[in-house]
N, C-alpha and C positions, 0 to 999 in steps of 0.2 A: 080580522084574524080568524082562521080556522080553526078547528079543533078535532083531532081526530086522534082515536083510544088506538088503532094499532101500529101508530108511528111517533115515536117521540122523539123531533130532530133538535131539538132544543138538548136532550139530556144526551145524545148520540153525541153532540159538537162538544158539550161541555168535557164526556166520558173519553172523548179522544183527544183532546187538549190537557185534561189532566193523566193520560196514560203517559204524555209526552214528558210534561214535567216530572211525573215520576220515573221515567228512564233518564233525567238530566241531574236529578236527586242521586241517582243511585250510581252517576258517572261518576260526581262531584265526590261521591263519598268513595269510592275506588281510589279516586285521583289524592284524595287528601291522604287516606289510610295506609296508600303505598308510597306514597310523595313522587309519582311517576305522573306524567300528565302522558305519556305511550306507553301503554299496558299492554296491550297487541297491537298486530298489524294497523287494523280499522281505524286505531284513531287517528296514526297519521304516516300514510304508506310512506310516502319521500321523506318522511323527517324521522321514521325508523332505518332506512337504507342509511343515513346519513350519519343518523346516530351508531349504529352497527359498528359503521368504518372507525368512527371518531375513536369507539369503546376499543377497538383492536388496536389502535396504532397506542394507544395511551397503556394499554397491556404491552404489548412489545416494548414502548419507550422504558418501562417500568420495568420488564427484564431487560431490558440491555442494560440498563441502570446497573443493579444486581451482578451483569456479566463483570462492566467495568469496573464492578469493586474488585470481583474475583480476584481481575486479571493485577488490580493494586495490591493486592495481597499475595499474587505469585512473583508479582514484578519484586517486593519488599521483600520475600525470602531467597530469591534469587543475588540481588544485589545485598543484603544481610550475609550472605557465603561468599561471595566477593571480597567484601571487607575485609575477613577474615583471611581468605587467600592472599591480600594485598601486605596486610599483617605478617604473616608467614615469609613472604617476598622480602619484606623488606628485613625482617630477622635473617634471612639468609643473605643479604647483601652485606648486613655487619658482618657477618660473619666469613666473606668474600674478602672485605674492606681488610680485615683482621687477618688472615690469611696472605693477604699480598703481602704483607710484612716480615717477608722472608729473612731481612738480616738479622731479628728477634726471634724469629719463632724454630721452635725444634720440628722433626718427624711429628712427634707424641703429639703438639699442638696440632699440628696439619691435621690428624688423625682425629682429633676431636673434632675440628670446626667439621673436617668433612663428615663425621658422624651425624652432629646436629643438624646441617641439610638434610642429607638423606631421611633424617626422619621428618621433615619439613616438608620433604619432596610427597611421602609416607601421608602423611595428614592433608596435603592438596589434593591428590589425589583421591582421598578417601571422598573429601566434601565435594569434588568434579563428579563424582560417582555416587554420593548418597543422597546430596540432595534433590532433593524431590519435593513435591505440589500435588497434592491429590492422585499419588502412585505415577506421576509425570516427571521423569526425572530434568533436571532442568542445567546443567553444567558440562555434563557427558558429550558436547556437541550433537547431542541429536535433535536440540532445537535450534538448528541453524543451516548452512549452506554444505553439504558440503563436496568438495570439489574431487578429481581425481586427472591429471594430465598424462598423458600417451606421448611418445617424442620426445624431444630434445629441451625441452619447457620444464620452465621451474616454478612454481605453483604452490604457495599455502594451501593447509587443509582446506581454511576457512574464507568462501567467496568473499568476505566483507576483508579480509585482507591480502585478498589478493594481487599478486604481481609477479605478470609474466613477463621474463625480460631476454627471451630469446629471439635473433633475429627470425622474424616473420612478414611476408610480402603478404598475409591472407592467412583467416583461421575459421577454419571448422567445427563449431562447435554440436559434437555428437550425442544427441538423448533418446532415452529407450524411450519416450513419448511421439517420439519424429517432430516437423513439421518445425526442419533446420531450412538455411539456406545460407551460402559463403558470404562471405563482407570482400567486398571488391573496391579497388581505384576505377575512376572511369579514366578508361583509354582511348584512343584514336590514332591511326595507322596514315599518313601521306602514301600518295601515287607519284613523288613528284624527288627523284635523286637530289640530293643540296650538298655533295659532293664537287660543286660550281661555284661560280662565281655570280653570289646572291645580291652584290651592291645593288642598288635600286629600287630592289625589291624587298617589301614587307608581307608580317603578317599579322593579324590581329588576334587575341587567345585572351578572354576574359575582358574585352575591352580593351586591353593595352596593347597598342600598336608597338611593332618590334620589327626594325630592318636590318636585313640579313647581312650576309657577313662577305667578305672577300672567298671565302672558304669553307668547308662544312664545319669545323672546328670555331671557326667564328660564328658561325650562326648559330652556331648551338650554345656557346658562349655567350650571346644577345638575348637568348632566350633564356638560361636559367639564369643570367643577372638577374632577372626581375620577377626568379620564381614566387620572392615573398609579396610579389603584389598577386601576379597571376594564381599563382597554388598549384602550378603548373610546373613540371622538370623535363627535359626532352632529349633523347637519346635518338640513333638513327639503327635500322635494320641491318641484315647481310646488302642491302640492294643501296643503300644511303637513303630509305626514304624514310623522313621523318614521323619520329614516334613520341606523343605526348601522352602525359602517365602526372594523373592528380598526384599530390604529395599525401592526400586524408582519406579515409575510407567512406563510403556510406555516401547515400542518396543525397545528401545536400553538397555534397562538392561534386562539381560540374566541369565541364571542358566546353567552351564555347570557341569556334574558330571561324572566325569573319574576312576576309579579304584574302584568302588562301589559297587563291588559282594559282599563282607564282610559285610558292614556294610547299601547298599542301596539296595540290591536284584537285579541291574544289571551293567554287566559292564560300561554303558556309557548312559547318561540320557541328555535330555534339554528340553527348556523351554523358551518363551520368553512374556513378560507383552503384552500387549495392550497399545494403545494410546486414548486419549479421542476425540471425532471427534464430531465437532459439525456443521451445514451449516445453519448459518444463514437468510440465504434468499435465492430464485435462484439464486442469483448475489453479495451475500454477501459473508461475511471475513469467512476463514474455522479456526477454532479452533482445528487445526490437525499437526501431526511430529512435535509437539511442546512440545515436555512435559519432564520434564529433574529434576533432582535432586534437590533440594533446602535446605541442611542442612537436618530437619525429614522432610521437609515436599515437596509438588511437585508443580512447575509452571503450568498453562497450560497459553499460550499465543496465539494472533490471529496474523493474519499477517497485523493487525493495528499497535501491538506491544501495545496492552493492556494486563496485566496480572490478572491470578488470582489464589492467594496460597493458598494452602488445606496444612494444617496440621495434620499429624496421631498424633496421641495415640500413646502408647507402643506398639510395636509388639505383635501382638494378631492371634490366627486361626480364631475369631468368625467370622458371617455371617457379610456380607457389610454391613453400614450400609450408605444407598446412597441418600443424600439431592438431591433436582432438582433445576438448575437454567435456568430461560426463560433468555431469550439474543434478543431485540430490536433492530436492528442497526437504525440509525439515523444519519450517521455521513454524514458529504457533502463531495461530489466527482467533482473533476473538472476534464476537460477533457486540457491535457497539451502538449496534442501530435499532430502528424497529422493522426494518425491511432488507429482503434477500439482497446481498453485496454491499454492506455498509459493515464492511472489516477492516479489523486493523491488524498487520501483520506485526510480528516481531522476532528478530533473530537473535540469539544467544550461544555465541561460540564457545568451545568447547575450554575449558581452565585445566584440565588434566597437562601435567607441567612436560609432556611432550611435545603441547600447542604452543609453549608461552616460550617466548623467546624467540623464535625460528629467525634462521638468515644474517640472525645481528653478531654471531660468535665466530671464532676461526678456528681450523684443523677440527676437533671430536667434538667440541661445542658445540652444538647447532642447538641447543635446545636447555632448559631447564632441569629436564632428567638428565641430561651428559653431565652438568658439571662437575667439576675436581679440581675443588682447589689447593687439592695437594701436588698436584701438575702444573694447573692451569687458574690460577687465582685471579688475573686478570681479565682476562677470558668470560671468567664469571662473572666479576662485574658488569662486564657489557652484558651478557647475557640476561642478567638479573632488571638491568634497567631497563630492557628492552622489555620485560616481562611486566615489568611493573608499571610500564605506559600503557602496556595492551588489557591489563585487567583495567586499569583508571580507565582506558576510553570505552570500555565495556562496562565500566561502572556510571561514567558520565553519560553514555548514549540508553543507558536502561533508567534514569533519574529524567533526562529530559523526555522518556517516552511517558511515564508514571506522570510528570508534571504538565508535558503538555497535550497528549492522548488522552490516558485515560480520564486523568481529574478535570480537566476543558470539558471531559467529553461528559462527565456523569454531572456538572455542573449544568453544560447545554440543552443534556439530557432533560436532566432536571425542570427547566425552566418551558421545556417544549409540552413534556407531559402535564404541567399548573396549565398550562393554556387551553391546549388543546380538551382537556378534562374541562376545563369553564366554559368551553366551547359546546362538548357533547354535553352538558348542564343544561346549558340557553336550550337547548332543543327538546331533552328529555324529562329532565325534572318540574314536579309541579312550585308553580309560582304559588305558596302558600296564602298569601295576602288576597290575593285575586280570585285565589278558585273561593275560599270565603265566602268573600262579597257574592260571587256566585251561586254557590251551596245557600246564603242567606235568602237572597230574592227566590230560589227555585222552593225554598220550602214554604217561604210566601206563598209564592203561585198552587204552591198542591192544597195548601189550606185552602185559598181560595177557591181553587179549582172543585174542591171537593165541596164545600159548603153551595157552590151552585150547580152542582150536579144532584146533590140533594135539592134545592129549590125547583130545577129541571124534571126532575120524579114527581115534584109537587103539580104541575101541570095539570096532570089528567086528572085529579081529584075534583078540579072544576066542573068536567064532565057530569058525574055525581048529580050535585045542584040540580044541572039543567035534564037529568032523568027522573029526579025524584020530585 
């Protein structure tokens, strides 16, 4: 063994073995004193990224939480003014019911009952108009749909009951958004007159084969027999050549025609309609891939799941003739998620008593506000009932959103944020038990460490001796 006075690598090894343990001391004691086992970056890059994400989504889950109570608590003031309107409703139905009973009653009674509406009318209107949610008024219709039709169409205010029942071959629907396009049948034109004598010859349209007729009136006859298999109806031109026209609008009704040299001028022909496309706003509901049979006539529905039904006419060639409807949205969006587009929309149409009723009365009735049942006592009653369904299913449709929306959703909520929190836990927080046992052995180590870095110093003193 050597020995030499100006290097002491014995107390060097020891003095850098216990600097080690005392920066594992002084982690431990970080790590206990904050209960974080990731204090910064360095202790653990990936499993701070990780953590980061986890901590944010478990904040959003926790405000969306928050939102969907909000949104329960304007759903419950909203439908709480309902009731009330429903209340009112049905006090003026008695009072309708009471009023029909013309062989008892005088002027002076008509005069009462119809006073006591009107002020009925008075007090619905006020709650359509006052109530409100955080200076959000919520009855007024302006959190809902709402419509306006051009043309010959007959159209509630409110898209969610909407029904257009004017004849229409095709409809236009016009938004100051743009980024419309028409709803068409798919058609297909023959080269081939059947104004003859067709015996012999067939032709195929949807798969169903179909043989032609003695006559053009017969052939044509052969083929709209079986328009309910094909979905197919067939008229002929100025020239007799045949013209087939879907019965349904929109992209998924088709025209297929197979064996049609004889009687259509080529062997194989198709064809498919248009769908009605409407974008109600940048960020509004699309009124698109939604359009689908409906007995004669056709849906077109939003992805609110409001509808609106266009009824044809008899199959006809003539030109479209194409009404326009503007389309409003207005309906409130709550935000239910922890990330951009996890909303949930809601519509609430307007209860102001010139909404409620609409279309169910005759002559001046059309409405809630018209009635008289010093005139028209019965009249009212239809009207009244009709009022009185349209608040109940605007009561029932705003209880199934409350029960199955929001509370599902702040339940779901719920259960995502406990996880996902246990999750960014596992990663961030210190394991108390373990870092211990740790912190225990490291203070070991620096006792040791240091009692032989002092015996380490003691080294050179041997030197001494062998000088002296």
């Amino acid at each position: 063994m050597s020995l030499r006075i100006n290097l002491n690598s014995a107390a060097m090894t020891a003095h850098r073995q216990l600097a080690a343990t005392d920066s594992a001391v002084s982690k431990s004691i970080e790590r206990l004193s904050s209960g974080y086992k990731i204090n910064n970056a360095g202790d653990d890059p990936a499993g701070l990224v990780i953590s980061e994400k986890l901590r944010a989504q478990v904040g959003g889950l926790n405000q969306a939480i928050k939102n969907a109570g909000d949104a329960v608590n304007m759903v419950k003031t909203a439908e709480g003014a309902l009731s009330e309107v429903n209340r009112l409703l049905r006090t003026m139905r008695d009072l309708a019911v009471h009023a029909a009973n013309t062989g008892v009653n005088d002027s002076a009674s008509l005069a009462a009952d119809q006073a006591q509406i009107r002020s009925a009318i008075e007090s619905i209107n006020k709650i359509s108009s006052e109530t409100q949610f955080g200076g959000k008024t919520l009855l007024d219709g302006s959190a809902g749909i709402v419509t306006t039709v051009k043309g010959s169409a007959v159209m509630s205010a409110d898209l969610g009951k909407a029904n257009l029942s004017s004849a229409l071959t095709g409809i236009s629907v016009d938004l100051s958004a743009g980024g419309t396009q028409l709803a068409s049948k798919a058609t297909l034109t023959g080269s081939v007159a059947i104004n003859a004598d067709m015996t012999g010859k067939s032709i195929t349209i949807n798969g169903k084969t179909i043989a032609g007729g003695a006559n053009e009136a017969a052939t044509l006859q052969a083929i709209n027999n079986v328009a309910n298999e094909t979905g197919v109806v067939a008229t002929v031109d100025a020239s007799h050549n045949l013209i087939l026209t879907q019965k349904s609008y929109g992209s998924a009704n088709r025209i297929d025609v197979t064996g049609g040299t004889d009687m259509f001028g080529a062997a194989s022909s198709a064809a498919v309609g248009a769908d009605a496309r409407a974008i109600v706003s940048s960020g509004g509901n699309n009124v698109t891939d939604a359009v689908w049979s409906s007995g004669s006539g056709t849906i077109l529905k939003d992805s609110l799941g409001n509808a609106i039904q266009l009824t044809d006419a008899a199959a006809t060639t003539a030109a479209v003739n194409a009404d326009q409807i503007d389309l409003a949205v207005g309906s409130l969006t709550f935000q239910v998620g922890a990330y951009a587009g996890q909303t949930r929309s809601l519509n609430i149409s307007s209860s102001h008593t010139s909404q409620l009723g609409l279309a169910s009365g005759a002559g001046s009735t059309t409405n809630v506000a018209a009635i008289d049942v010093v005139n028209n006592a019965t009249d009212a009653i239809t009207v009244l009932d009709k009022a009185i369904s349209d608040i109940s299913s605007l009561r029932a449709n705003l209880g199934a959103t409350l029960k199955n929306t929001f509370e599902s959703s702040i339940n779901s909520l719920g259960i995502a944020a406990e996880n996902i929190a246990a999750s960014e836990s596992t990663i961030r927080d210190t394991d108390m038990a373990a870092e211990m046992v740790e912190f225990t052995r490291n203070q070991i180590m620096q006792q040791a460490g240091t009692a032989m870095l002092a015996q380490a110093n003691q080294a050179p003193q041997a030197l001494l001796r062998l000088l002296g």
